[in-house]
N, C-alpha and C positions, 0 to 999 in steps of 0.2 A: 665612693664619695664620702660616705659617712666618715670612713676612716683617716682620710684626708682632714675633713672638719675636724675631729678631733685630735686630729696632731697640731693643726693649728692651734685649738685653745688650748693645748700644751702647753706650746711652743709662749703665751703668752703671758707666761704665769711669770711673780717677779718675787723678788727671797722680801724678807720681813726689813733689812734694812733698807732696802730700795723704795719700799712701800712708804716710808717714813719720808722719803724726797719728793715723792710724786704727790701734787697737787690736785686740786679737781681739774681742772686743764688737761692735767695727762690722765688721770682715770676717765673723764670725761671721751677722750682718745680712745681708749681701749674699747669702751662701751660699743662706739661707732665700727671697732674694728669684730668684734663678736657680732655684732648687730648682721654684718657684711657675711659672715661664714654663717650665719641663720638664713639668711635669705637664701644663700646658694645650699646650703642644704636641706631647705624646702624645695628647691624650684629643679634639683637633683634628681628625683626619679622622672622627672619631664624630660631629661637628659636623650640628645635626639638618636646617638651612636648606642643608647644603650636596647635601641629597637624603635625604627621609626613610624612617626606617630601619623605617618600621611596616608590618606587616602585618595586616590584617584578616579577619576571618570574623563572618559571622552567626550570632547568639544563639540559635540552632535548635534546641536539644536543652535541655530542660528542667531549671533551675540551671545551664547552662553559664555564665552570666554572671550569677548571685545568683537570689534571689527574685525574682519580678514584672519580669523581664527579659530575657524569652523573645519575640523577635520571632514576632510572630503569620502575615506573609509575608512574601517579599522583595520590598522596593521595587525590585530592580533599578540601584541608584544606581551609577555608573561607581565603578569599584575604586578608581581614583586620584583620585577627589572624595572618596572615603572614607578612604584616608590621608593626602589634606591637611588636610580635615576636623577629622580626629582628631588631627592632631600639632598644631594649631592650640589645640583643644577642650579637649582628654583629658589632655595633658602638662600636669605643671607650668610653672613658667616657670624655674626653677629648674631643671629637669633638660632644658629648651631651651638654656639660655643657659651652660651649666657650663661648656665652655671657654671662654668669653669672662670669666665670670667669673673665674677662677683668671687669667687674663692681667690684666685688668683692677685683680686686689688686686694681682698685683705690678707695675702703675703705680703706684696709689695710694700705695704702702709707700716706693715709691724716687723717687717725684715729690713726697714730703716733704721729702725732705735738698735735692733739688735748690730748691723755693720758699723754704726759708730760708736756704741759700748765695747767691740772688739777691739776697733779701730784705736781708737783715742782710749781704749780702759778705762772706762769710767764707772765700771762697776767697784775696779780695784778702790777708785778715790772713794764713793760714797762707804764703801768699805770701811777702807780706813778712817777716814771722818765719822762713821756710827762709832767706830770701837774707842773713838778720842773722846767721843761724847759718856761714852759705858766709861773711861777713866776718867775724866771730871766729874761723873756721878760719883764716882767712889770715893775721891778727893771732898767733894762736899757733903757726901752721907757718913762715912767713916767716921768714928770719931777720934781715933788715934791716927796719925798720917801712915804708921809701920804695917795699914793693913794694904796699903797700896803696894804692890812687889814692883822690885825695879826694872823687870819686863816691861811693865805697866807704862814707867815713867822711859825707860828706850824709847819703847812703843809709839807714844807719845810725842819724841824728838823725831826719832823718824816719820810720821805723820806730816808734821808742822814742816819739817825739811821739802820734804816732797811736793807741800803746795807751795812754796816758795820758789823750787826750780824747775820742777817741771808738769807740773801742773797745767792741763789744757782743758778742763770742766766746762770753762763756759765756752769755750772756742768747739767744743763738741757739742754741747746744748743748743746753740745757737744758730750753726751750721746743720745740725740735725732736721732742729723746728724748721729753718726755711727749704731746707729737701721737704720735708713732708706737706708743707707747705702749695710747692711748686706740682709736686708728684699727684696732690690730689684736686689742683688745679686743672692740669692733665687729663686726669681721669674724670672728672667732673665733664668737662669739654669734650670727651670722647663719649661718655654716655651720654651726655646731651644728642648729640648732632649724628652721630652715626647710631648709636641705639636707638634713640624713638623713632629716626626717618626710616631705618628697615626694619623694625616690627610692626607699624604702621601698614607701610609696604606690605607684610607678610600676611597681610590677616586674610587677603586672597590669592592665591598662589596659583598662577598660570605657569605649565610648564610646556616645554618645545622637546619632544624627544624626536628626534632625528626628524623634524617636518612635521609631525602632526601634535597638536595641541591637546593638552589634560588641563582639566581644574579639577586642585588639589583642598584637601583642608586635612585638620588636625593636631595643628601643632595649637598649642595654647599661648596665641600671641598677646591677647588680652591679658589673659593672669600674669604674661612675663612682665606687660607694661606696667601692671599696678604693683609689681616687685620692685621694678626698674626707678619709678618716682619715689616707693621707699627707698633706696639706695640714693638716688638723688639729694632725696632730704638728710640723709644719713653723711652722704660727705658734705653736704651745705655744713651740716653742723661742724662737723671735721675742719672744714676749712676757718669757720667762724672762731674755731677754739685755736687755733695755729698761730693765724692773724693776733688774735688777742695777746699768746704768748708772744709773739714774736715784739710787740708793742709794749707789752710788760717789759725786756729785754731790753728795748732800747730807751725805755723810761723807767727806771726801777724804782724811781720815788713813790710809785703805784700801790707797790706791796710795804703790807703792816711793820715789816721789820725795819723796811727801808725808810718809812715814814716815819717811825722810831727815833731810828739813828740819824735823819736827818734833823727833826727837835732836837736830839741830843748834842748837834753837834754847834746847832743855834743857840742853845743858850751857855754853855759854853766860850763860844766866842765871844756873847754879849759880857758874860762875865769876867773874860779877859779886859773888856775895852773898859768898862765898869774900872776893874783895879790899873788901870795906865798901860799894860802889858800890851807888846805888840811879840804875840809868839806865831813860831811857825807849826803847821797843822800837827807836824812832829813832835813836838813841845807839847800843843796844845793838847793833843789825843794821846800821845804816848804809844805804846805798846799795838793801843787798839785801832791806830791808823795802817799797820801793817797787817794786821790780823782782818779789817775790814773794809776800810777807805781803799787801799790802794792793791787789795786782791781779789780780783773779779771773780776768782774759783769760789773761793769762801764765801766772798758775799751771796755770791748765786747759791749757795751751797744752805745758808744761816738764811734767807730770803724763801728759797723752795721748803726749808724745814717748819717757818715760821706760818707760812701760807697750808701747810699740811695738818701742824699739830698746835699753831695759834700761839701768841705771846702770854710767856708767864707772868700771870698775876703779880 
């Protein structure tokens, strides 16, 4: 199991340019998805297949194990056919399988980002967009232009080309957050209702081996519970942070850059109407209505970086 967890947080690790696109939203994210692989590999050596934790007695004293479930004699059955028995029987499957589970959502949660960064390449584009950026620093720190090499300035064309034609950024970002969205809605509603009702359930355990009655105990349904409502709060927050992007996304006036750019584009217009001009936003912006008005990659892209590493002074 340990081993397990730590492939996970492996598996969750992101290169230094990716780091610069992800916001607290999506680190935020992460936190919840480590949080999830801590839980189940505390609650891992309770693990029920790796030697079961029950212990049994027969129903010998009358209501010890309810109405009409009072063993009449002992069959004698081997003690340890009776606790595999009953952890097989008697357990839910849900208070079997609880730390596999809790590891399990957080593959599902972080094996989201990673099928649509395959999918749609989105690592390629923040890629290339950091390396655009690394050659506009050079362009503005250089002091001669001849230190910029014409790889650099290729580079560069092919970048720009790319989010122009085939560019799918925000159509992967966006479809991503409301998978994750849905997936931990899911999982939320499935811990809810079937977790707490058979742990619950489990904290006394009556079992029926071929006719005659055991009460059982031993599993630590209690600790699982006060696990189970950390995880609860753990994708409440999940969910809260998903939502929120998903809202940012479809209101992008939200974020600093966008707030920015949308003053900027307000005074602007005013100072067209100022001098008589009736221009088109093309006219009016230039260059940088292609570059940002009218390219949801970029903008998502200048918007995520702004929200990361803040507007320059």
């Amino acid at each position: 199991m340990a081993a397990i967890g730590t492939a996970l947080m492996g598996a969750l690790g992101h290169s230094e340019q990716e780091k610069m696109f992800r916001p607290w939203w999506d680190a935020l994210e992460d936190f919840v998805i480590y949080g999830l692989i801590m839980l189940g590999l505390i609650v891992s050596p309770t693990t029920i297949f790796n030697g079961t934790p029950l212990f049994c007695t027969l129903c010998s004293q009358p209501n010890q194990c309810g109405p009409d479930r009072e063993a009449i004699s002992d069959p004698n059955y081997h003690i340890y056919y009776v606790k595999s028995y009953c952890t097989h029987s008697a357990l839910g499957k849900f208070t079997q399988y609880f730390p596999y589970i809790l590891l399990i959502m957080a593959l599902l949660l972080a094996g989201i980002e990673r099928f649509f960064a395959r999918i749609f390449k989105s690592n390629m584009q923040i890629e290339g967009f950091h390396s655009l950026l690394l050659t506009a620093r050079k362009l503005t720190t250089s002091e001669e232009s001849t230190d910029v090499s014409m790889e650099d300035t290729i580079h560069t064309v092919e970048v720009r080309q790319s989010f122009k034609n085939g560019s799918s950024f925000y159509t992967s970002y966006v479809i991503r957050t409301l998978c994750e969205f849905l997936l931990a809605l899911m999982l939320t509603s499935y811990m809810w209702v079937s977790g707490i009702i058979e742990l619950e359930r489990d904290v006394a355990v009556y079992c029926d081996v071929h006719g005659t009655w055991y009460e059982c105990s031993g599993v630590p349904t209690q600790f699982y519970l006060y696990v189970l409502f950390v995880a609860l709060a753990l994708l409440a927050v999940y969910l809260i942070s998903t939502f929120f992007t998903l809202v940012w996304l479809m209101c992008p006036c939200w974020g600093r850059l966008a707030k920015f750019m949308r003053d900027y584009h307000s005074q602007l217009r005013k100072s067209a109407h100022k001098a008589g001009m009736d221009m088109h936003e093309a006219e009016l912006l230039g260059e940088l209505n292609q570059i940002y008005y009218e390219n949801n990659d970029l903008r998502l892209l200048l918007d995520l970086l702004a929200a990361t590493t803040g507007l320059a002074p």
